[in-house]
Backbone as a ProteinNet text record, in pm:
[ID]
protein_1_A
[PRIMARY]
XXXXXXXXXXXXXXXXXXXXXXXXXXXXXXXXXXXXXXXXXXXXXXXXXXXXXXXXXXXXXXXXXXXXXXXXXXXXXXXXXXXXXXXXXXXXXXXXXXXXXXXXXXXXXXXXXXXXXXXXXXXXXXXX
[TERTIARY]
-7411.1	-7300.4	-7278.5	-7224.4	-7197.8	-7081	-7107.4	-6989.4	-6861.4	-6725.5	-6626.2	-6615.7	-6538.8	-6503	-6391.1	-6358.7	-6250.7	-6235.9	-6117.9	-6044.4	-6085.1	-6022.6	-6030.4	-5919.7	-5808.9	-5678.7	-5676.2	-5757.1	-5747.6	-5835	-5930.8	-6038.2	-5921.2	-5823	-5704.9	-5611.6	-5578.6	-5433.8	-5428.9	-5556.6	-5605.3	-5610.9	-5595	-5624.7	-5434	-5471.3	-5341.8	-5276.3	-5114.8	-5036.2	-4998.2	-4996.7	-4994.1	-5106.2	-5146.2	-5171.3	-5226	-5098.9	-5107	-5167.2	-5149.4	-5210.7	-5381.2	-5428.8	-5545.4	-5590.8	-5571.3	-5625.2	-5632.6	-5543.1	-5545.1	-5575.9	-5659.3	-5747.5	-5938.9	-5953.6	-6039.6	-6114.5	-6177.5	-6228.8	-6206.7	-6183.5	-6207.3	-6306	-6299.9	-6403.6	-6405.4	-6426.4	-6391.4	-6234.4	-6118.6	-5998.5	-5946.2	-6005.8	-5948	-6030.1	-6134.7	-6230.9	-6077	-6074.5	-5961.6	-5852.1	-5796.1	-5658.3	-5657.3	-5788.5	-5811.5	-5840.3	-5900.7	-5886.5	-5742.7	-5680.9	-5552.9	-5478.5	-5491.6	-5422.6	-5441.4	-5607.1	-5643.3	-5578.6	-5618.8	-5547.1	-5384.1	-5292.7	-5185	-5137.5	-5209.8	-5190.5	-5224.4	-5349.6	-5401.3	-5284.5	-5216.8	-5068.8	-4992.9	-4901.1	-4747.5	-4673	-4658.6	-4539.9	-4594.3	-4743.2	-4821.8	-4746	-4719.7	-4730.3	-4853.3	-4807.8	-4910.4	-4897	-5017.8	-4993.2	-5109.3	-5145.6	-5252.7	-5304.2	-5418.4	-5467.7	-5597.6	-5632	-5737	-5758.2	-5724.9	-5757.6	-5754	-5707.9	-5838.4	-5685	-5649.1	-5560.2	-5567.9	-5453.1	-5438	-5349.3	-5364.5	-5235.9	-5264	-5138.2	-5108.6	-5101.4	-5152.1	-5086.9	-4984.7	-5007.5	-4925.1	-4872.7	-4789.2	-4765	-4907.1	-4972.3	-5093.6	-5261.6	-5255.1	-5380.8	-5299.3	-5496.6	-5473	-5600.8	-5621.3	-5752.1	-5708.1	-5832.1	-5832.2	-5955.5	-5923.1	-6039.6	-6034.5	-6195.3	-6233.4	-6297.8	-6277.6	-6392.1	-6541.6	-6599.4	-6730.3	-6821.6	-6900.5	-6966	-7022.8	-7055.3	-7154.9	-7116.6	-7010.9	-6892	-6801.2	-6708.8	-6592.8	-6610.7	-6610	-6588.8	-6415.9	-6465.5	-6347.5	-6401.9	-6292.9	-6285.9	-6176.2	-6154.5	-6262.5	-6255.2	-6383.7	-6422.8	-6497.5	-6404.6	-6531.8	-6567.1	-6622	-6698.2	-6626.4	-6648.1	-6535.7	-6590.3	-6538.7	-6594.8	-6715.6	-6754.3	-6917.3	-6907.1	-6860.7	-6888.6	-6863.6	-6714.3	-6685	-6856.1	-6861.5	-6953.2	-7050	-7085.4	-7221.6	-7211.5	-7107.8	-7072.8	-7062	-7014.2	-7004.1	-7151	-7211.4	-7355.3	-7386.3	-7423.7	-7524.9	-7450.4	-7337.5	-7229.9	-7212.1	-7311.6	-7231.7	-7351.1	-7267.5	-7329.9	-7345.6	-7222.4	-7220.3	-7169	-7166.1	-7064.1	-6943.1	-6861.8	-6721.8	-6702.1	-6832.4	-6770.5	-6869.3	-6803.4	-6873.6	-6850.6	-6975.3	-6959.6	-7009	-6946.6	-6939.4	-6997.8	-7098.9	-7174.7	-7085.3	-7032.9	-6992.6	-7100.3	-7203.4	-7286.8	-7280.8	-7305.9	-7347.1	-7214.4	-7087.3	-6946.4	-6942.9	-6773.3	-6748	-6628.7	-6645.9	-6628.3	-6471.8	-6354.1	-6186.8	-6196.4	-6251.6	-6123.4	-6215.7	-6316.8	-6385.1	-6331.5	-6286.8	-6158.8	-6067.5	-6002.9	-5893.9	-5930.8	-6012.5	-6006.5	-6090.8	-6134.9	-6169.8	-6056.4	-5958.9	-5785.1	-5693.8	-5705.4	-5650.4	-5665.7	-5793	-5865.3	-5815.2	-5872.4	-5784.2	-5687.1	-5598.1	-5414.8	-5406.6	-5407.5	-5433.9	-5473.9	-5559.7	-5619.5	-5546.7	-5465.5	-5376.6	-5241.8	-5209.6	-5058.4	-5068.7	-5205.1	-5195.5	-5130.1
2828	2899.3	3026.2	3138.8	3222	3221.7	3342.6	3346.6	3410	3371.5	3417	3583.8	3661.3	3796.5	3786.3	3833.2	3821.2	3929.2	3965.3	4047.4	4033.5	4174.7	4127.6	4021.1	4101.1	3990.2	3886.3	3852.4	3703.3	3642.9	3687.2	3609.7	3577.2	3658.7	3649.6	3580.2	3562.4	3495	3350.4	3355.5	3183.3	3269	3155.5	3196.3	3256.1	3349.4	3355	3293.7	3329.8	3255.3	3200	3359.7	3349.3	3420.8	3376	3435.8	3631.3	3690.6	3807.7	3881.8	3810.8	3825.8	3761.5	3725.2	3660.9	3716.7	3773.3	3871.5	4069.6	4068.2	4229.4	4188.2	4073.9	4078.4	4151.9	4187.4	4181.5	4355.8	4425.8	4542.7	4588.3	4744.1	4768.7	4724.4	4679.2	4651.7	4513.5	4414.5	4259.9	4216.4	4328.7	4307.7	4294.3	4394.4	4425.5	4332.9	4288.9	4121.3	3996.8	3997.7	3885.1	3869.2	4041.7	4031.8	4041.1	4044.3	4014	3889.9	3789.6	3659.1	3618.1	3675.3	3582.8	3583.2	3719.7	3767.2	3644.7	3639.5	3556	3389.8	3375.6	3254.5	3257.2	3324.3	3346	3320	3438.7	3420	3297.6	3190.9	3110.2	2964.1	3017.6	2887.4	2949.2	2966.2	3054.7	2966.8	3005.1	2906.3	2834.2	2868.8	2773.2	2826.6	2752.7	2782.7	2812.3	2963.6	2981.2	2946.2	2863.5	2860.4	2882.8	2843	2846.3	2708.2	2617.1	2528.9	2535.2	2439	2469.4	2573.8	2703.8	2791.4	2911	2873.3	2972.7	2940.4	3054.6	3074.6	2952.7	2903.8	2810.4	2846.5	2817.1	2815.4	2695.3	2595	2451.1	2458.4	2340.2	2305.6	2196.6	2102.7	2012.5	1992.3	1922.2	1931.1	1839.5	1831.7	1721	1845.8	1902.9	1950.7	2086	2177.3	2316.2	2339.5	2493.7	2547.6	2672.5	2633	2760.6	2831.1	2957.9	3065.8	3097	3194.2	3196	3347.4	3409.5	3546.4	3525.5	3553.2	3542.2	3681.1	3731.8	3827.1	3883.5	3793.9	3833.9	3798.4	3678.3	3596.8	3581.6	3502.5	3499.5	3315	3256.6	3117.5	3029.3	2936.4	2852.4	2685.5	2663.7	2516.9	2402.9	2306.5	2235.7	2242.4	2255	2271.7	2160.4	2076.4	1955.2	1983.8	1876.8	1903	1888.7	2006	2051.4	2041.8	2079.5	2090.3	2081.6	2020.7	2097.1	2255.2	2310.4	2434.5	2497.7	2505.8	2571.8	2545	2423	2386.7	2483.1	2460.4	2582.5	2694.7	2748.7	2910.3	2907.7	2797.8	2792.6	2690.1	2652	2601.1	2652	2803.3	2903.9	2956.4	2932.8	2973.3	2834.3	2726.6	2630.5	2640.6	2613.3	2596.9	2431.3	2391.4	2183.4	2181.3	2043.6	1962.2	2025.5	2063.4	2141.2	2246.6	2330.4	2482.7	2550.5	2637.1	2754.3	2895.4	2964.9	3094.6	3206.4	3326.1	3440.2	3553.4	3603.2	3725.3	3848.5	3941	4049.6	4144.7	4131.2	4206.7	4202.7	4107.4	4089.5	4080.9	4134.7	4115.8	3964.3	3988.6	3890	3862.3	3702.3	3720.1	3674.5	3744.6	3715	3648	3684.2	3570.8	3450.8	3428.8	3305.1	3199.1	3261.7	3218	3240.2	3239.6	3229.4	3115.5	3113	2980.6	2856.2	2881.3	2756.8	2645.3	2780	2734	2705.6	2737.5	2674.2	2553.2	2492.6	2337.1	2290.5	2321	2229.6	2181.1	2273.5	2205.6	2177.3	2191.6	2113.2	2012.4	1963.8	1843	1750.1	1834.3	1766.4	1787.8	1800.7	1778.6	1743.5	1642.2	1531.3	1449.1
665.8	723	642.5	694.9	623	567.7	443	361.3	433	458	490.8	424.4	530.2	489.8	390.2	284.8	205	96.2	140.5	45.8	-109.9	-214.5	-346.8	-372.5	-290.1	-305.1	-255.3	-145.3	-154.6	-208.9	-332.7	-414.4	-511.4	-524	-662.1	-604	-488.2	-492.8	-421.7	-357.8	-278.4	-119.6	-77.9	116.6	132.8	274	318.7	339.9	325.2	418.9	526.9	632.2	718.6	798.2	972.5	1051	976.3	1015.4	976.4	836.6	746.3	647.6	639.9	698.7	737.5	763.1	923	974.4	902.1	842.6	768.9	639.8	651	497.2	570.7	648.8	736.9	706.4	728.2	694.3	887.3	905.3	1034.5	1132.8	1232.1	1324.6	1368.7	1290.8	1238.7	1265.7	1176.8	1227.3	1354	1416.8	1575.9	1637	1601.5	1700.4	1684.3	1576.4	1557.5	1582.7	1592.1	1677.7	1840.8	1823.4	1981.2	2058.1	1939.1	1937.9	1919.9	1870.2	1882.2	1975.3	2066.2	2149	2269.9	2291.8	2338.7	2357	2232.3	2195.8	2240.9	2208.8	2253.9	2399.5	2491.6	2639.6	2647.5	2577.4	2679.7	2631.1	2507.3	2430.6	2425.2	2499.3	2547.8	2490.8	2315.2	2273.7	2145.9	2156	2041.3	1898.2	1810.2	1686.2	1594.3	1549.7	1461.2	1325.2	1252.5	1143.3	1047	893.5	881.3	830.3	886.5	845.3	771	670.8	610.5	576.2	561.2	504.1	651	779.9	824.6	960.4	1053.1	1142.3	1211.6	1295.8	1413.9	1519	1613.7	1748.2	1763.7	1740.5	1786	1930.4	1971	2170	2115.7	2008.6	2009.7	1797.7	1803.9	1625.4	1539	1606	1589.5	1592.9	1730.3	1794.4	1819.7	1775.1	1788.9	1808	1797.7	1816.5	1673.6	1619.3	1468.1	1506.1	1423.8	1495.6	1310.6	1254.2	1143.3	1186.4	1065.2	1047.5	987.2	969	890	921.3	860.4	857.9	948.5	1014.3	1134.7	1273.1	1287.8	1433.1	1388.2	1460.5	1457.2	1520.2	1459.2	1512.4	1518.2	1667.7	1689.1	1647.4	1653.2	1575.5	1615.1	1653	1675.3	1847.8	1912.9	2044.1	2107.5	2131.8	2202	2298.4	2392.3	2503.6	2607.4	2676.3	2761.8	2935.5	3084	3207.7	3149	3312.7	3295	3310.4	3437.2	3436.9	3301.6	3246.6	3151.1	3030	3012.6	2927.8	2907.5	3007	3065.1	3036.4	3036	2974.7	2783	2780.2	2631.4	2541.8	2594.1	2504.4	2465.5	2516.9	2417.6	2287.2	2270.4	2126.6	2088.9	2134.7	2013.1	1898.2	1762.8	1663.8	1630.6	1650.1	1594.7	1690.7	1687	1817.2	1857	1732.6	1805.6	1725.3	1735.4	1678.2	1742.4	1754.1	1879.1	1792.7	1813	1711.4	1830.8	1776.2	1880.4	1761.8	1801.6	1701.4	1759.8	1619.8	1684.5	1730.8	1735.8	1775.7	1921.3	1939.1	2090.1	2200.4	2146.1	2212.3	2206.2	2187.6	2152.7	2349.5	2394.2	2537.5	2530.2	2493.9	2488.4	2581.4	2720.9	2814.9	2829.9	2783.4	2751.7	2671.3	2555.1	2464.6	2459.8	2586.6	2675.5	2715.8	2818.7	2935.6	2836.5	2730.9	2594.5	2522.9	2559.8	2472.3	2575.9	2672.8	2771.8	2826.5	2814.9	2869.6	2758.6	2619.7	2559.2	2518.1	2547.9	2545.8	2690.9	2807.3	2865.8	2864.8	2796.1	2744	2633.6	2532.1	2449.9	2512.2	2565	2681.9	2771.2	2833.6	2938.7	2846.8
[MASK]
++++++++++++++++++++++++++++++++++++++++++++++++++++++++++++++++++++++++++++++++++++++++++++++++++++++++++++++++++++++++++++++++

């Protein structure tokens, strides 16, 4: 896996706090992928709480289950992503890396409303 993007200050002070500080630990280019992931994430949990788990952003669907999104050098990965529709599935195989993490190269665009309709099945899925 690759090494996470990280600040000098956050080699000195531990992981962020919050969300926001997470993301503007980020260098141009990388930043705006992630606030675009969140945005994402946002529309698709109207209400989610953001917090930070493990080290690395979340939008809760429930006080239990969320979807966390990560920077890294080269994608931007979500976590944890099980196996979802078939159709949806099908759009998302070619970004899986493990069973429930799916990585998006910034090279190759990264697909927002894909991770939109990713975060949407699954709180749907944890609020049946």
């Amino acid at each position: 896996m690759s090494e996470p993007v990280t600040t000098p200050t956050a080699k000195v002070m531990g992981a962020p706090a919050t969300v926001d500080a997470y993301v503007k630990g980020f260098p141009d280019g990388q930043r705006e992928v992630l606030e675009q992931v969140r945005a994402a994430l946002r529309r698709a949990v109207p209400g989610g709480e953001e917090k930070i788990r493990y080290g690395i952003p979340a939008v809760m669907f429930t006080d239990r289950y969320g979807i966390h999104f990560a920077g890294w050098k080269k994608h931007v990965g979500l976590y944890p992503v099980g196996e979802l529709d078939p159709d949806l599935e099908a759009e998302v195989g070619p970004h899986r890396a493990k069973k429930d993490t799916v990585q998006f190269f910034y090279v190759d665009g990264v697909p927002f409303d894909l991770i939109e309709r990713i975060a949407r099945a699954l709180a749907a899925r944890h609020r049946a």
